[in-house]
N, C-alpha and C positions, 0 to 999 in steps of 0.2 A: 480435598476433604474426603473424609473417608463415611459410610455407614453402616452399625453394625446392628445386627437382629438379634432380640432374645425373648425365646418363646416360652421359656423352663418360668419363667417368674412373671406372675402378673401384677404384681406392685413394680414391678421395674418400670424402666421406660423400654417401648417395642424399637427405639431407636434410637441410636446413640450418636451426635455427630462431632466428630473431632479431629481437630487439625493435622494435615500431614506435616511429620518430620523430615521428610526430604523434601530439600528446597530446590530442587531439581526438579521436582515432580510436577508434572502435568497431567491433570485428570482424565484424558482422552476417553478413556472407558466411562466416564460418569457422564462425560461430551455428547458422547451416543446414545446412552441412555435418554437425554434430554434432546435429543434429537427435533422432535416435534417444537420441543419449544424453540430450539435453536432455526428452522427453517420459522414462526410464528415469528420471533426478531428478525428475521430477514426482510419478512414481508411489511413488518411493522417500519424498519427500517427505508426502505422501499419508497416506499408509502407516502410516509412521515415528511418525507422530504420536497416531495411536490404537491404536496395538501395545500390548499386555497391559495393555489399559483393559478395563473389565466392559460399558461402555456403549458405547463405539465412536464412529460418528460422529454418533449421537446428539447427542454434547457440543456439534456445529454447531448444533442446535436449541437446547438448552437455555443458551448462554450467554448467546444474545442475551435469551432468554424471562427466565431471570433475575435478569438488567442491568436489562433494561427492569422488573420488578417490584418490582426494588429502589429505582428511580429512581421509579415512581408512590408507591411509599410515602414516601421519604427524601424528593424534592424537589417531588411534586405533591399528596400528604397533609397532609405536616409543615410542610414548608417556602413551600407554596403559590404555587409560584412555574407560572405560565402559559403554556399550549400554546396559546397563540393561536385557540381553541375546536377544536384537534382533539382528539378521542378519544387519550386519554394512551398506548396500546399503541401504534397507530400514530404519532406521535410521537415517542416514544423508539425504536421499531426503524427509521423511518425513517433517525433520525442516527446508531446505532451499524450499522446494516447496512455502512453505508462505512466508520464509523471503523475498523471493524475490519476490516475488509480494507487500509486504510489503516499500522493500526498493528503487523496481524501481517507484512506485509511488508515495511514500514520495520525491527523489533527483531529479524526473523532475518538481514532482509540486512547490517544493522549489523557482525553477527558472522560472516560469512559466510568471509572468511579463516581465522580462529581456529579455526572450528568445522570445515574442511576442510583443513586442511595437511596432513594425514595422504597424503590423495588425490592434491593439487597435488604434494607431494612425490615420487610413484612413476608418474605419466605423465601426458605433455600432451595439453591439451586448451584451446580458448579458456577462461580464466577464469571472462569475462560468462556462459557456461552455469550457474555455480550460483546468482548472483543472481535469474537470469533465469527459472533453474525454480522460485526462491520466492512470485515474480511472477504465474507461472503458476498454480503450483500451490495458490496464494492464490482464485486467479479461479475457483476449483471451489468454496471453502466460501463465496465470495460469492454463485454461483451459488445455494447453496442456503439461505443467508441471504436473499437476496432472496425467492424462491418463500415461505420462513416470511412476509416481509414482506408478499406479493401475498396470500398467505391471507387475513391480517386487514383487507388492504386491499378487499380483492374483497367481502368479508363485508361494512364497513361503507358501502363504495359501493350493492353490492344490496339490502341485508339490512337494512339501518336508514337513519333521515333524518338522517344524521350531518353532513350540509351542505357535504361533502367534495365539488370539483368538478377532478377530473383535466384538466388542459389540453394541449396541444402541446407545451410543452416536456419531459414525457415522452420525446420523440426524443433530447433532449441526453442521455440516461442514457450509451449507451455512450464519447459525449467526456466527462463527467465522470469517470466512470470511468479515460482514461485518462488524466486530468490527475494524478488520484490514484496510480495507477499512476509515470507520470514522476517524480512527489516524491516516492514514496516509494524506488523504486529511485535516484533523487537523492542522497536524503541519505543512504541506505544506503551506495551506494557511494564517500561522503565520510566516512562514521563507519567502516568497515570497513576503508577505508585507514588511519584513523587509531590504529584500536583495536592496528594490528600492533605499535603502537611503544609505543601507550600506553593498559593497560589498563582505566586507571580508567574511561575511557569506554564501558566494555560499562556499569557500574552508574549511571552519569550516564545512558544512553541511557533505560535500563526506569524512572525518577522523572519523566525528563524528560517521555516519553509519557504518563505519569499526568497531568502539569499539563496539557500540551497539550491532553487533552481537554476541561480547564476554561478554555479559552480558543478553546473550538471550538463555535457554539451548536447541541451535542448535546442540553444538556437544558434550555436556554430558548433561547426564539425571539430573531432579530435585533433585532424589534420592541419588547422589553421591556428594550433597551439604550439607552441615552441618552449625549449628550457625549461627555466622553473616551474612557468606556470603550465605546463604540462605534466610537469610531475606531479605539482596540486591539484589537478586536475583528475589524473588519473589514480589519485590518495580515496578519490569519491567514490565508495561501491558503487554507485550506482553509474557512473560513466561505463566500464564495459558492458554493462547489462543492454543500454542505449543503444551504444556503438555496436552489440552483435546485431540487436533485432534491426536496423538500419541496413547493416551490411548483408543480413540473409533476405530480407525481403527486396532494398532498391540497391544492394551491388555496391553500396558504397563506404569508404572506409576500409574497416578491418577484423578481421576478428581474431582478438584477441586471448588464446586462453588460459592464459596466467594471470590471464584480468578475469574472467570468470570464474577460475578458481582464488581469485583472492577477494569477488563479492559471496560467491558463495560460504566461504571461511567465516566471510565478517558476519552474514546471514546466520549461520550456528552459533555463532560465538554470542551474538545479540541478544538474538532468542534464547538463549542458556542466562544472560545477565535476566531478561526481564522474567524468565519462570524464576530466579532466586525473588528478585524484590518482590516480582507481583506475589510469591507463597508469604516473603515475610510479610507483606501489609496486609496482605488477604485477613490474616489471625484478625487484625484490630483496627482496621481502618473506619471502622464505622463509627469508631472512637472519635476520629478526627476529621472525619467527611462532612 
């Protein structure tokens, strides 16, 4: 959205607001401008989420601790399926540390019209601020996901002969990160366009993310895939993003970067579909929200 000032005329309007023509365009500059508001949704965001809970933000702790305990018994007890000799904690919090930062900002951005037309409806503001404080505001319970993940990781580097050897690609952490980030505000703002017309897709979105993880090697290694279904495997952007950060911090695996550059591609490419729809529904969604 664009606005324009005109002082020459006092019967005019002092502002004018009207829709961009490029469906490319992302308001970045207008982003900033609302900056305050945009950190005010972060915190609201934040917030919101552990409001008249007993535990609080606790829950960031114990979801992953959980996962991962439920995943050592179900798939590394029972089901016996291998960590490529890492230590099962580390392993599993490794690959949920992202997905879920991955998947809590893809399932709110999804809904993210639906869930604000109340707002949109009674004063403007660039739109891209409320995806974009999900985005952000995601990158806080990462932040402290990760820290949970360096505890254990720190523990079995110092503390025991766990055979775990940290290398250089460590530094990729923050481009993985925001490869993850791009896809997921990507396809958020290609489902959140789409959810305004039709709502089945907010329930398709939360089953879909469920399989997705089973197509994401969270809880076996790339290594323990063969043939086809490693090629399907490795079709998932989000598999090399996994496999690097595994490999630069506990040594294990591979790193791959033909697979980094083929999530990053799909990362642009995403991001490019969802600024077209999210500019076309932006004009008139409030029509249909």
């Amino acid at each position: 959205m664009s606005v324009k000032t005109d002082s020459t005329d006092e019967k005019q309007w002092t502002e004018v607001i009207t829709p961009k023509s490029n469906m490319l365009h992302l308001p970045l500059k207008e982003v900033w401008r609302y900056r305050d508001l945009l950190f005010l949704l972060v915190r609201r965001e934040y917030v919101a989420s552990y409001k008249q809970t007993i535990l609080g933000p606790i829950w960031v702790f114990l979801q992953p601790l959980l996962t991962s305990l439920i995943f050592i018994i179900a798939f590394g007890r029972i089901a016996g399926i291998s960590t490529d000799g890492v230590p099962e904690w580390l392993f599993y919090l490794s690959g949920l540390t992202l997905w879920n930062y991955f998947s809590e900002c893809l399932t709110k951005t999804a809904t993210v019209f639906k869930d604000n037309a109340t707002i949109f409806g009674k004063v403007y503001f660039p739109r891209l601020v409320m995806p974009l404080s999900i985005i952000v505001a995601n990158l806080i319970r990462l932040s402290i996901q990760f820290l949970l993940f360096l505890s254990f990781w720190f523990y079995h580097v110092v503390c025991t002969d766990s055979g775990i050897k940290p290398n250089w690609a460590i530094a990729l952490f923050p481009f993985l990160i925001f490869i993850l980030a791009a896809l997921a505000l990507g396809f958020g703002l290609v489902i959140s366009s789409l959810t305004t017309k039709y709502r089945d897709l907010i329930f398709l979105i939360t089953f879909g993310v469920q399989l997705l993880m089973y197509a994401t090697p969270i809880i076996y290694p790339m290594s323990s895939m063969s043939g086809k279904y490693k090629i399907l495997i490795a079709a998932n952007p989000l598999s090399a993003i996994i496999e690097a950060f595994r490999f630069g911090f506990l040594g294990s695996g591979g790193l791959n970067w033909a697979g980094l550059g083929y999530s990053f591609t799909c990362a642009i490419l995403v991001l490019g579909l969802g600024a077209i729809t999210f500019n076309k529904v932006e004009k008139g969604f409030m029509d249909t929200v």
